[in-house]
C-alpha positions as CSV (number, residue, x, y, z in Angstrom):
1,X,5.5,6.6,-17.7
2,X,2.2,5.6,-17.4
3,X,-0.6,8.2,-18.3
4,X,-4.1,8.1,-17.2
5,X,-6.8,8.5,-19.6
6,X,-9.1,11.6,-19.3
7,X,-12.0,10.1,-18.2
8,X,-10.8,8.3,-15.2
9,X,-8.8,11.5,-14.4
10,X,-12.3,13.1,-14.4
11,X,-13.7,10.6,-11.9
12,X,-11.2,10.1,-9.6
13,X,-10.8,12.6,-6.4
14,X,-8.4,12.9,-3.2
15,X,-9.4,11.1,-0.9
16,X,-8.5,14.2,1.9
17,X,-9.6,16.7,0.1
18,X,-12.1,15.8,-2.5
19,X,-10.6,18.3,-5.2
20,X,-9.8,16.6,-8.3
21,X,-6.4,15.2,-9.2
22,X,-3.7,16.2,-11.9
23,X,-1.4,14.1,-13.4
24,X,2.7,14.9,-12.5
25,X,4.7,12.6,-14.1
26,X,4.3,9.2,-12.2
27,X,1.9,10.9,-9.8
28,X,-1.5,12.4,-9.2
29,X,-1.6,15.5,-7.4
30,X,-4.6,17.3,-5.3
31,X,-5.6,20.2,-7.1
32,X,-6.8,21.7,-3.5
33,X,-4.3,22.1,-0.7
34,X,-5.0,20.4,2.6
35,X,-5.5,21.8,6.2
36,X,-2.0,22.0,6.5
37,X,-1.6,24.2,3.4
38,X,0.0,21.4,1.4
39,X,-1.2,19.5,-1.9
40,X,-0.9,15.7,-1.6
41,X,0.7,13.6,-3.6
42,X,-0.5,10.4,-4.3
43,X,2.1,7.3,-6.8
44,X,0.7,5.4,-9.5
45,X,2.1,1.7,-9.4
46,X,2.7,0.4,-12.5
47,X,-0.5,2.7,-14.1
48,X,-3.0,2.0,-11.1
49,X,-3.4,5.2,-8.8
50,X,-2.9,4.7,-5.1
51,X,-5.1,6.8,-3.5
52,X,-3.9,6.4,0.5
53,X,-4.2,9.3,2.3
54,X,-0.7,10.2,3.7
55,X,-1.4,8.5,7.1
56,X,-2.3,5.0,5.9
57,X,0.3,5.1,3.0
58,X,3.1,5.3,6.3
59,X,1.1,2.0,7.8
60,X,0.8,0.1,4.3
61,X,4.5,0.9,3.6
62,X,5.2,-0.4,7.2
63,X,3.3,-3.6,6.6
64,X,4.8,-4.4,2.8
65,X,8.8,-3.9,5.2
66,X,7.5,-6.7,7.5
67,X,7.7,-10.3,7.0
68,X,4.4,-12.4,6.0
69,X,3.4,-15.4,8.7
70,X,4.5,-17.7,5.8
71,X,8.3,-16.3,6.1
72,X,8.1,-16.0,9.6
73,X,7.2,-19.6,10.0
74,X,10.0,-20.4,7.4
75,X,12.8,-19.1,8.9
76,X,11.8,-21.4,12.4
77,X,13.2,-24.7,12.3
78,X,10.4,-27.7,11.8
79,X,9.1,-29.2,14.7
80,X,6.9,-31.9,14.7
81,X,4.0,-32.3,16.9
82,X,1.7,-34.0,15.1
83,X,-0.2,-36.5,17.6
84,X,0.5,-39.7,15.3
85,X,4.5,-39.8,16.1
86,X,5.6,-42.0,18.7
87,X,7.0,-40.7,22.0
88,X,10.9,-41.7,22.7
89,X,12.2,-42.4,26.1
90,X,15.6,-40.4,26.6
């Protein structure tokens, strides 16, 4: 488990909120609730905090589940278009 040292727990905040965070296991939690009476919870990935507000940690999850362009493009067969090849007559 990965612990954060004091003094960036003293500088870091939610990024809802604005309260301060405590440290829960692998997580930081909101020491303030938000409007919906909640306190966010926010992961630490291998000992960096990821401070996404609940709404844009959905869309980056989202992204990370799709495929890049680069394995897009390597799962379609090759074509080649490249002006220098010859055209054939069928």
């Amino acid at each position: 488990m990965a612990h954060l040292s004091p003094e960036l727990l003293a500088v870091l905040r939610c990024p809802v909120t604005g309260s301060s965070l405590v440290q829960e296991g692998e997580e930081l939690v909101s020491s303030a609730k938000d409007a919906s009476g909640q306190q966010l919870r926010y992961r630490i990935d291998e000992g960096i905090p990821v401070l996404l507000p609940p709404a844009l940690h959905e869309a980056a999850q989202a992204a990370e589940a799709r495929p890049t362009d680069a394995q897009a493009a390597s799962a379609q067969p090759a074509t080649d278009n490249s002006p220098n090849t010859p055209a054939t007559d069928a």
